[in-house]
C-alpha positions in Angstrom: 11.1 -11.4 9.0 10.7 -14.8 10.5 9.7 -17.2 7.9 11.0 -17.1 4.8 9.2 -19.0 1.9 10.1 -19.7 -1.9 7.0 -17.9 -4.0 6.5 -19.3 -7.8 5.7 -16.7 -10.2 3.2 -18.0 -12.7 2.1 -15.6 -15.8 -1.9 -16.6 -16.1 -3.6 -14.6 -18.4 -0.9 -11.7 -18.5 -0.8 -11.6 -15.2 1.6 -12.2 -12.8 0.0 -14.8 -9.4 2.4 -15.7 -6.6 1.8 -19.0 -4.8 4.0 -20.7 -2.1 3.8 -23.5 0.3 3.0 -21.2 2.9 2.7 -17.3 3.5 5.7 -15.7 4.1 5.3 -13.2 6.9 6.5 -11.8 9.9 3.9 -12.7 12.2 2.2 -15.8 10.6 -0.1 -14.1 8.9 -1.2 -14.9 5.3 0.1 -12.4 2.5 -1.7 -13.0 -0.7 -3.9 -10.3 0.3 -1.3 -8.5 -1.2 0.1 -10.5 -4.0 0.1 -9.7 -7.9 -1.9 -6.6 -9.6 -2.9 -3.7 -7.6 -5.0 -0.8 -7.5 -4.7 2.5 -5.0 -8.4 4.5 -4.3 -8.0 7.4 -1.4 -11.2 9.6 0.1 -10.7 12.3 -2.4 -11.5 9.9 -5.2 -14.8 7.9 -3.5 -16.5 9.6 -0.5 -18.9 12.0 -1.4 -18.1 15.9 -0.5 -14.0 15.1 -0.2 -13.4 15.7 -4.0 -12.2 19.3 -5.3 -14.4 21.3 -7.0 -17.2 19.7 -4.7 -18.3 17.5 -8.2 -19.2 13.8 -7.6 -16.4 10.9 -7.0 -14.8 10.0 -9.5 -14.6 6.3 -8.1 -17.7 4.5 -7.5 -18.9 1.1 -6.5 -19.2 0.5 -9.9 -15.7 1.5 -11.0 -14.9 -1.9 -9.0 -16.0 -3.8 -12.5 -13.7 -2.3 -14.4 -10.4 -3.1 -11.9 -11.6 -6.5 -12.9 -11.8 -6.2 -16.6 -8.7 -4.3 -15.9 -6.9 -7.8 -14.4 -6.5 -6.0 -11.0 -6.5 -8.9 -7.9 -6.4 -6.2 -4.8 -7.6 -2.8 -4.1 -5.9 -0.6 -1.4 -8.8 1.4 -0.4 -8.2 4.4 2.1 -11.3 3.5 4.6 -10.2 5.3 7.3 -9.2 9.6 8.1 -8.8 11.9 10.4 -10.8 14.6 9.4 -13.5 16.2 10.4 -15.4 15.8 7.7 -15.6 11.8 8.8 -17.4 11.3 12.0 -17.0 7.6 12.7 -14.1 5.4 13.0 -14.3 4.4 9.6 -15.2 6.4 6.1 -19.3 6.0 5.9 -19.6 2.5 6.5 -22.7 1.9 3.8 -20.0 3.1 1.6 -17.7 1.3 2.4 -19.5 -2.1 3.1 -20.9 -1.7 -0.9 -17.0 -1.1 -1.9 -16.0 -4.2 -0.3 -18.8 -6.5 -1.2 -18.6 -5.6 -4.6 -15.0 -6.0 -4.8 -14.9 -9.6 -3.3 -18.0 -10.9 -5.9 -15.8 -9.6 -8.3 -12.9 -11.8 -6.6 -10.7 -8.7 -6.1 -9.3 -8.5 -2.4 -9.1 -5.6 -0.4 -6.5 -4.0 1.5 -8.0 -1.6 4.2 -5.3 1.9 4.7 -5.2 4.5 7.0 -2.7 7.3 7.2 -1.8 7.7 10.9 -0.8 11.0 12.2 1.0 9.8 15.8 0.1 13.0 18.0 -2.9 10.4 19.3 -1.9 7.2 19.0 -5.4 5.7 21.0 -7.1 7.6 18.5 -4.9 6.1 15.3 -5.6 2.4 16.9 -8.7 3.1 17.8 -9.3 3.6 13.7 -7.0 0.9 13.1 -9.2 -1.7 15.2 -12.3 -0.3 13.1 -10.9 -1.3 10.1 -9.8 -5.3 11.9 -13.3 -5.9 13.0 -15.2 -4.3 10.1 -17.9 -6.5 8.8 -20.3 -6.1 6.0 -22.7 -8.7 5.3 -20.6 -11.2 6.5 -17.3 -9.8 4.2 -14.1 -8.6 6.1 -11.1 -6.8 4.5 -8.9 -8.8 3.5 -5.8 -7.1 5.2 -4.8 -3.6 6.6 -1.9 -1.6 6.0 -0.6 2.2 7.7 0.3 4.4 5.5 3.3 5.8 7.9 4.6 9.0 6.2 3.2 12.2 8.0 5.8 14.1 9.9 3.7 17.3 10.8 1.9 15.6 13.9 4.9 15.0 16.2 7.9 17.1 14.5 10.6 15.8 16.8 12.2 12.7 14.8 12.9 10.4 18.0 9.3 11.0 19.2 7.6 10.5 15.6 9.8 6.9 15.8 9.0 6.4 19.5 5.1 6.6 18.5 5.4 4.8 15.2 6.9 1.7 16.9 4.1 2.1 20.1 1.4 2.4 17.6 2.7 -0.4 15.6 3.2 -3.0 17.7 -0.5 -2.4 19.6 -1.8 -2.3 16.2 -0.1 -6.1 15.6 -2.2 -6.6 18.4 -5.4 -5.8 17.2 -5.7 -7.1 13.9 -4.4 -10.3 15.4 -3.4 -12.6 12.4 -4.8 -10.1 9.7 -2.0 -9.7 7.5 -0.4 -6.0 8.4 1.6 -3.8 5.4 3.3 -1.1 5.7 3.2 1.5 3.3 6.7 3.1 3.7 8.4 6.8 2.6 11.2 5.0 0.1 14.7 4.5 1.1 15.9 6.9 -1.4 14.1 9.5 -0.5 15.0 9.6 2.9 18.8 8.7 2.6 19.6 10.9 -0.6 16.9 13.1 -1.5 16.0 14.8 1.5 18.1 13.1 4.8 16.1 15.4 7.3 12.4 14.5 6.3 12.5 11.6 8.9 15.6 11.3 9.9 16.4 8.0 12.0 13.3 5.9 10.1 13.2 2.9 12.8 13.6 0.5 10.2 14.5 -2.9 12.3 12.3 -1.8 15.2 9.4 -2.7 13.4 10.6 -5.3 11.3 9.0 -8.1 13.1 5.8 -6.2 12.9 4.9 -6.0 9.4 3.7 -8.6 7.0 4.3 -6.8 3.8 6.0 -3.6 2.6 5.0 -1.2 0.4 7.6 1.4 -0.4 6.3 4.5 -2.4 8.3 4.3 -5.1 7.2 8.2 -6.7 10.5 8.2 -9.6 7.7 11.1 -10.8 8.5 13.1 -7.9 12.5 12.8 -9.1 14.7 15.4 -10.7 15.7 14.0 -13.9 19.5 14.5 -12.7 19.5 12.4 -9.7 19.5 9.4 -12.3 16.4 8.3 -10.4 13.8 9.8 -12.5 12.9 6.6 -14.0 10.9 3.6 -13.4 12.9 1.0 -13.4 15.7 2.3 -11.9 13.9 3.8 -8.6 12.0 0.9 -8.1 15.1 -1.5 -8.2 17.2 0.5 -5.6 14.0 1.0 -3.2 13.1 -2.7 -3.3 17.1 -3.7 -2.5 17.0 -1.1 0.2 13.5 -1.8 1.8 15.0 -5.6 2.5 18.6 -4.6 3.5 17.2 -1.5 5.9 14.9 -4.6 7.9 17.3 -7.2 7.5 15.8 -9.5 5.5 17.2 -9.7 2.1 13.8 -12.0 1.2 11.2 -9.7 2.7 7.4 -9.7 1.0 8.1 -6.6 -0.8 4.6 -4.6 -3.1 6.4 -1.6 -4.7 3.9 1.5 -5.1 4.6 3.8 -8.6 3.9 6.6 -9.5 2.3 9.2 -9.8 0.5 7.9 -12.6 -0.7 10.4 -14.6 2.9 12.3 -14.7 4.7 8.2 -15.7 5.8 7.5 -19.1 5.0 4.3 -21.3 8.5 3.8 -20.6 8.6 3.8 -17.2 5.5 1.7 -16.2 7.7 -1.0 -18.3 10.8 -0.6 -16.6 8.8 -0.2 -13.2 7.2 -3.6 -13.4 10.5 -5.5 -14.9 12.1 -3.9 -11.7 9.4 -5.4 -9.5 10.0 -9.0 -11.1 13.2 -8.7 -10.9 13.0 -8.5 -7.2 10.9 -10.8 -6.7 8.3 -8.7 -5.5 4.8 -10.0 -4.6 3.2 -7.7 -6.6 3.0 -3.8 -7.7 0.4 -1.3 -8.3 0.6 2.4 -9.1 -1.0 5.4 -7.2 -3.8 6.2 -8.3 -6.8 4.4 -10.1 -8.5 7.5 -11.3 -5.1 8.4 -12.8 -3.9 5.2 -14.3 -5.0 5.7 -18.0 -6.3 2.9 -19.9 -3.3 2.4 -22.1 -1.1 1.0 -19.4 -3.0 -1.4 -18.0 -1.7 -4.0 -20.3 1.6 -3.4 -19.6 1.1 -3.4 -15.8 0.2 -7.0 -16.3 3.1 -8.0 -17.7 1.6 -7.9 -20.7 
């Protein structure tokens, strides 16, 4: 990372609001877009026709009202897939224009994500810059971020990397000063669970890309013997190794837990002491529609 900034963490309210001097970033760009209290929405939950069963989403516009009675300040909203069932660039824009506006009247950011598959990089940027000049009304997402973990598109390691880096750095390019996460496989999982999932991760290559990471921190996915079945735990190690792994031991670092409906009391406590005791800019857990009503309070800080 090339600027490095001291970020204050006030509790308002029960929750938890980062402020600094200036953003701390790789390329300049402001991060606040993905700062404090965080929600995660994908297409199966809010785009008519993706959900199982073939019932309606279980997200709506409306569900934006209650991430704010909720505390949540940002909603990582997948607005872009390659699928077939999608025919633009982006998911239906009316949707997604309604999702946004409502979110910002309700002074929740978004975060804008698509999961890139690298076997056709024009066609991952060519999403990508959908999502940068996206406007609705006058409102623009408040930052984007890849979600880089599919392997099946380009199976040779080297290759995956060689695209990952290509498609990065030209989609630096196109969101221009947009603040740019990425939404990372965790360290753990790729050094000690499972070495040969992506093997050679080009960690430093793209250092000077990103803005912000966001390790998936899944302890649910875990065995309970691996010691890394826990919340606190997992998320501690995965922060400390995100920062060492890019060389920057004071990297803008949003931890991702989960899976939410499979996480204990216990662990959504320990998940977000981790996070604070990293210094994290903020945490959320995947998903929304799984996150019962219970935890919320304690994914505030309480």
């Amino acid at each position: 990372m090339l600027c490095v900034v001291l970020l204050v963490v006030l509790l308002v309210g029960g929750l938890v609001v980062a402020t600094a001097g200036a953003p701390a970033s790789a390329r300049g760009g402001d991060d606040r877009a993905f700062r404090g209290l965080g929600t995660w929405v994908d297409v199966y939950d809010y785009v008519p026709g993706f959900p199982e069963g073939g019932g309606p989403p279980p997200v709506s516009v409306d569900s934006i009202d209650d991430m704010h009675a909720l505390g949540v300040r940002t909603l990582y909203l997948q607005s872009a897939q390659d699928d077939t069932r999608i025919t633009g660039a982006t998911v239906a824009p009316k949707l997604l224009g309604a999702m946004l506006r409502r979110a910002h009247d309700r002074g929740i950011r978004v975060v804008a994500w698509y999961l890139p598959k690298f076997s056709d990089v024009a066609a991952d940027l060519r999403r990508i810059k959908a999502l940068a000049v996206f406007r609705s009304k006058g409102e623009v997402f408040d930052g984007i971020a890849l979600d880089i973990e599919w392997t099946q598109g380009v199976p040779d390691p080297p290759a995956r990397n060689a695209a990952l880096v290509k498609l990065a750095r030209k989609a630096r390019s196109v969101v221009r000063d947009r603040p740019l996460g990425a939404i990372v496989l965790d360290p753990v999982l790729l050094e000690d669970v499972n070495s040969k999932y992506w093997p050679g991760f080009p960690w430093k290559k793209v250092a000077d890309v990103f803005d912000v990471w966001l390790p998936m921190t899944y302890w649910t996915n875990r065995e309970t013997a691996s010691g890394f079945r826990d919340g606190f735990v997992y998320a501690d190690e995965n922060i400390r190794r995100v920062r060492k792994r890019i060389g920057d031991p004071a990297a803008p670092v949003h931890p991702i837990g989960g899976i939410a409906n499979q996480a204990s009391t216990e662990d959504y406590i320990g998940f977000v002491r981790a996070a604070q005791r990293r210094d994290a800019i903020g945490w959320s857990v995947y998903d929304f529609n799984t996150t019962t009503s219970a935890v919320w309070p304690w994914l505030r800080g309480r």
